[in-house]
GUKE-608663 format. One line per 3 residues: number of its first residue (from 0); for each residue x negated, y, z negated of N, C-alpha, C. Coordinates in steps of 0.2 Angstrom, whole numbers. Each point is the difference from the previous one (the first is absolute). Layout:
BEGIN
NUM	X/Y/Z/X/Y/Z/X/Y/Z; ...
END
This chain:
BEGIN
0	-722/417/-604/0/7/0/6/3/-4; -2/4/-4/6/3/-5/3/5/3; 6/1/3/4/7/2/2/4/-8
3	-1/5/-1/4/5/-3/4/5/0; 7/2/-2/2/4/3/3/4/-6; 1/7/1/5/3/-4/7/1/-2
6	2/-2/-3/9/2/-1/1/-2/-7; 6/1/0/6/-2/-4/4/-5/-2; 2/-5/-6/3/-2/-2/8/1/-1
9	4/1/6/9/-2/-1/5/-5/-3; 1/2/-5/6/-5/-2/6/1/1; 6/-3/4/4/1/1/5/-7/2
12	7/3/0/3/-4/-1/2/-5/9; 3/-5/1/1/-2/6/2/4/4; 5/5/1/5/4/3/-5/7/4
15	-7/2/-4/-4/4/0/-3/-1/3; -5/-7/1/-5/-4/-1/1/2/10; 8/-4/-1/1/0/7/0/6/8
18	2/4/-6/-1/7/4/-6/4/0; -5/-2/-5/-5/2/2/-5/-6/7; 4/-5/0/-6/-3/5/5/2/7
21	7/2/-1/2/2/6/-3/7/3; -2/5/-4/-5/5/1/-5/-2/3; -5/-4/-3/-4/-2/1/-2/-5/7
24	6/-3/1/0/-3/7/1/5/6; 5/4/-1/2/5/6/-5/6/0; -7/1/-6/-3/5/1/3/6/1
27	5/0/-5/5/7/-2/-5/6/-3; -6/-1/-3/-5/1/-4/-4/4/4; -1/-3/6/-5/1/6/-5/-4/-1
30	-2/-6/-3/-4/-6/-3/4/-5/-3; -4/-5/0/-1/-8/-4/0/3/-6; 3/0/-7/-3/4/-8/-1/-7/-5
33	5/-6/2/2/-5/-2/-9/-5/1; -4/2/-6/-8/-5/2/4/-7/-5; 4/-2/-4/0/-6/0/6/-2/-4
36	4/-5/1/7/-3/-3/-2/-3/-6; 0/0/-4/-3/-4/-6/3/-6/-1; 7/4/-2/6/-5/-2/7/2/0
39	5/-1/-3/6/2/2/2/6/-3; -5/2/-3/2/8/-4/-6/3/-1; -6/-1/3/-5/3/3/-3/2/7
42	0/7/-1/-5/2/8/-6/1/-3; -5/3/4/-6/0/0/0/7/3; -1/6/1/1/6/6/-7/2/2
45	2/4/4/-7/7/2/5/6/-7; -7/1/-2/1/6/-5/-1/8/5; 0/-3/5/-2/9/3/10/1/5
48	5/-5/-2/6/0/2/4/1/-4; -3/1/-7/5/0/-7/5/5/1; -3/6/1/5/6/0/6/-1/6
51	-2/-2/6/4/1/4/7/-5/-1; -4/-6/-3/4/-6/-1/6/1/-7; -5/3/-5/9/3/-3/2/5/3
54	-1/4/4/5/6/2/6/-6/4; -4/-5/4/4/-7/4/7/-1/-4; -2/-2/-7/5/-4/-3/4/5/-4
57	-4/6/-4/3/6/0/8/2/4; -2/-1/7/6/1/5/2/-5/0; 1/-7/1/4/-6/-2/4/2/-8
60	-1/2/-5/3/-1/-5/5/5/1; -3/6/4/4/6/0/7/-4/4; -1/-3/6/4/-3/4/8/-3/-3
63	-3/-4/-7/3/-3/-3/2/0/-6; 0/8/-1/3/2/-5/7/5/2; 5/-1/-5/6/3/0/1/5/-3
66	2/4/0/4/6/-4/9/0/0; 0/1/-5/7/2/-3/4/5/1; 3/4/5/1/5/0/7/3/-5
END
């Protein structure tokens, strides 16, 4: 039987990779988005999480960025 599914191809680095599966573990999302690990710099996603998931990392970067005053 063939499963098919919708999503997205993510490339990212380790440091990302990681924090999106830690989203994905704790259902930060309010779902599982993560359909498959491919490899060390590929996810697999749900396309219907895309917006919310960069707003995610969005606020991650915001986090870790500095200003100069």
């Amino acid at each position: 039987m063939v499963h098919v599914s919708k999503g997205t191809l993510i490339t990212c680095d380790q440091s990302m990779k990681q924090f999106l599966l830690q989203l994905d573990q704790t259902n930060a999302l309010g779902k599982k988005f993560i359909l498959q690990e491919l490899d060390e710099e590929h996810l697999f996603v749900s396309s219907d999480v895309l917006e919310t998931l960069e707003d995610r990392v969005d606020e991650l970067m915001d986090q870790l960025t500095f200003t100069q005053n």
